[in-house]
C-alpha atoms as a printed R data frame, in Angstrom:
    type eleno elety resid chain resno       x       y      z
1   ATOM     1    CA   UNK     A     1   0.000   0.000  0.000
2   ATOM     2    CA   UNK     A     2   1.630   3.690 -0.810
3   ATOM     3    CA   UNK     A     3   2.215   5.677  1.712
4   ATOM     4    CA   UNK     A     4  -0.410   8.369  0.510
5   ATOM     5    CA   UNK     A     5  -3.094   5.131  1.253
6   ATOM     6    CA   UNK     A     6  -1.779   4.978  4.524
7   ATOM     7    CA   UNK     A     7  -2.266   8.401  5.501
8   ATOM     8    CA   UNK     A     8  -5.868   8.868  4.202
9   ATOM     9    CA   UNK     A     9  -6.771   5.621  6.133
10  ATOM    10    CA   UNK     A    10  -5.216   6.695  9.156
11  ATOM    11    CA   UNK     A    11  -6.806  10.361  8.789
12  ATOM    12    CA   UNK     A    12 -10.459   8.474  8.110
13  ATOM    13    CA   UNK     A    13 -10.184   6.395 11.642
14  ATOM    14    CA   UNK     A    14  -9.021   9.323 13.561
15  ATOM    15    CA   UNK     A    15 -11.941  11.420 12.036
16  ATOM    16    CA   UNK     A    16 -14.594   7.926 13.003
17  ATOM    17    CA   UNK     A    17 -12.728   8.027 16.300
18  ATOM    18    CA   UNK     A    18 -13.385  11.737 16.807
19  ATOM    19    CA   UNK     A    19 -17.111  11.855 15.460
20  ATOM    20    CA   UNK     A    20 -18.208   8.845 17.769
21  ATOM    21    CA   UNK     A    21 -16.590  10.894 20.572
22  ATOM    22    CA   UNK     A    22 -18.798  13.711 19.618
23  ATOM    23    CA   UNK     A    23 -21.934  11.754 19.437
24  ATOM    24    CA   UNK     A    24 -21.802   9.715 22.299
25  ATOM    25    CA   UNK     A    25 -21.337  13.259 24.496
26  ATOM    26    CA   UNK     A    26 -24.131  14.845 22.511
27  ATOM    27    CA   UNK     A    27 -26.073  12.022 23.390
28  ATOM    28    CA   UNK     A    28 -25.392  12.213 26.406
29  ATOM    29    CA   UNK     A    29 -25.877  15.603 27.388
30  ATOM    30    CA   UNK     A    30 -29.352  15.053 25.528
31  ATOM    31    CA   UNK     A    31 -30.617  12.505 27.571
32  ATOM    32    CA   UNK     A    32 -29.568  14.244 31.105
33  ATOM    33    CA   UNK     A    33 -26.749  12.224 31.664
34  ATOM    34    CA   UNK     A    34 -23.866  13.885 33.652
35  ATOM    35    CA   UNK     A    35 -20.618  14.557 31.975
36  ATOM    36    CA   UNK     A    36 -17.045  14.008 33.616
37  ATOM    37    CA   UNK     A    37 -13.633  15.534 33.070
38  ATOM    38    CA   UNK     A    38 -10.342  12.960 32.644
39  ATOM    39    CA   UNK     A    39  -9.948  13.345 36.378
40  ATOM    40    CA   UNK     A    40 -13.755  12.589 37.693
41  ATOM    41    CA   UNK     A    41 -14.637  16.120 38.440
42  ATOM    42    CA   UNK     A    42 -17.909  17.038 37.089
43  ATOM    43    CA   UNK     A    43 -18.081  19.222 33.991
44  ATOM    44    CA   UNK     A    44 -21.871  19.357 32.855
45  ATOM    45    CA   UNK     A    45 -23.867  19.590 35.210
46  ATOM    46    CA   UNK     A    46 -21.595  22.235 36.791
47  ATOM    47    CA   UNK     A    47 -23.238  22.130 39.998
48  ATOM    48    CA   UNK     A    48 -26.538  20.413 41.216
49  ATOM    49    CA   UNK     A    49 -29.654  22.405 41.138
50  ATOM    50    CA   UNK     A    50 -32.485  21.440 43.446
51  ATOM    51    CA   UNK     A    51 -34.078  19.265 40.525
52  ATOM    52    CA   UNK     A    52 -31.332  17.275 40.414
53  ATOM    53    CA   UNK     A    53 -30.631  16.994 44.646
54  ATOM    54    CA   UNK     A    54 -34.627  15.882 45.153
55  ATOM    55    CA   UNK     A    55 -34.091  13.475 42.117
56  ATOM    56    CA   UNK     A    56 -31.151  11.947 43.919
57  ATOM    57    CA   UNK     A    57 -33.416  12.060 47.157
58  ATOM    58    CA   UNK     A    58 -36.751  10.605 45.772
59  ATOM    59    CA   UNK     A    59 -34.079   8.070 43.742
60  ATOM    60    CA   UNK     A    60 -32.430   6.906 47.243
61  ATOM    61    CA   UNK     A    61 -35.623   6.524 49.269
62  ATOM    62    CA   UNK     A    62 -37.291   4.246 46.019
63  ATOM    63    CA   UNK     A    63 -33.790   2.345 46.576
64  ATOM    64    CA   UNK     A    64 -34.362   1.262 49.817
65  ATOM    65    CA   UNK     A    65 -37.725   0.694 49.490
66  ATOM    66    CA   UNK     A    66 -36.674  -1.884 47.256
67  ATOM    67    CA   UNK     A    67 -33.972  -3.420 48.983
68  ATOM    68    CA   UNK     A    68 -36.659  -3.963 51.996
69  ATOM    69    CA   UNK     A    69 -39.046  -5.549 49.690
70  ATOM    70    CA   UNK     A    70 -36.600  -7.909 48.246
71  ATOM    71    CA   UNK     A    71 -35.111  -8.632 51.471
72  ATOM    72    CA   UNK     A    72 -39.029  -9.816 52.534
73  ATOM    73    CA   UNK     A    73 -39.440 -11.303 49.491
74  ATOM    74    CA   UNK     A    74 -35.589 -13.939 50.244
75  ATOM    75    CA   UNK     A    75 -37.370 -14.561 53.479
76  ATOM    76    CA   UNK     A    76 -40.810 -15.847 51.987
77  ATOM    77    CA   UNK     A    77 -38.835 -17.707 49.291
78  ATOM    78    CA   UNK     A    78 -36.600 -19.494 51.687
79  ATOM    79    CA   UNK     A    79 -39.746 -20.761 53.541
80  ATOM    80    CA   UNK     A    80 -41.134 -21.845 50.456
81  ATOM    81    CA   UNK     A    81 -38.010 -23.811 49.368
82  ATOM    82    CA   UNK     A    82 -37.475 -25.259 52.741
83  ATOM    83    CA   UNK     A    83 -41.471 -26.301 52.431
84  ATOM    84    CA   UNK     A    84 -40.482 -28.083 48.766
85  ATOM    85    CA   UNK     A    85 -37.508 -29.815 49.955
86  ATOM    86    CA   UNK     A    86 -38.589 -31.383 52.970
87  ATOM    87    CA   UNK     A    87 -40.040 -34.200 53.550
88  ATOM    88    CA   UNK     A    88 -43.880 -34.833 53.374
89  ATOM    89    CA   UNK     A    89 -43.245 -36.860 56.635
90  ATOM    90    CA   UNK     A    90 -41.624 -34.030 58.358
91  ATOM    91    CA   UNK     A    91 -44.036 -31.394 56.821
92  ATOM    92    CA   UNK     A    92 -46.892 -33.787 58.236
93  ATOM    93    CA   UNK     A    93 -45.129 -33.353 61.872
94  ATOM    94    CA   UNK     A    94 -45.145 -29.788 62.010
95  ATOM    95    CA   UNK     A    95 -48.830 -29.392 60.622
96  ATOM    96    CA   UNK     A    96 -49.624 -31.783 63.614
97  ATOM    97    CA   UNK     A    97 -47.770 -29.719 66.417
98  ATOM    98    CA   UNK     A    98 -49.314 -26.515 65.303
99  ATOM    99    CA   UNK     A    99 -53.403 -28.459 65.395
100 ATOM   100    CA   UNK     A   100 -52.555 -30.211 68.483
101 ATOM   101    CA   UNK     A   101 -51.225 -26.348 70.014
102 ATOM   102    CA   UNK     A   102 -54.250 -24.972 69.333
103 ATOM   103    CA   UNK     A   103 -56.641 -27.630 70.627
């Protein structure tokens, strides 16, 4: 390949390279996502309005809302399994210790 070849296909990559960069932080930007510098420090939003703290709020309480439901809902399902995997004999015990407690 001539040397001419090599520097248009170079110049096309680093142009493809360059363009997805750009479209990926328009996009981005467009859909409210936050932007960050090489370093982590915050570049768009610049600072947080009070939109963005009471999203963050409303987003944290919804979070452990659902980490107390799904911590209720590994309880119920490790009764259930312990249910399925034992024994009908064993199953038939308990059912007769709770009847025979409440007569």
């Amino acid at each position: 390949m001539p040397p001419a070849a090599l520097i248009a296909v170079a110049t096309l990559v680093a142009l493809a390279a360059i363009g997805g960069w750009i479209f990926t932080t328009w996009l981005r930007v467009k859909n409210g996502y936050p932007l960050d510098g090489a370093w982590g420090q915050a570049i768009y939003p610049k600072r947080a309005d009070d939109e963005t703290v009471e999203r963050v709020k409303l987003l944290s309480q919804e979070n452990a809302r659902l980490k107390a439901e799904l911590g209720s809902i590994k309880d119920r399902l490790a009764n259930v399994e312990r249910i399925v995997t034992d024994g009908a004999h064993s199953l038939d015990r308990e059912i007769e210790q709770l009847r025979s407690r409440t007569n």
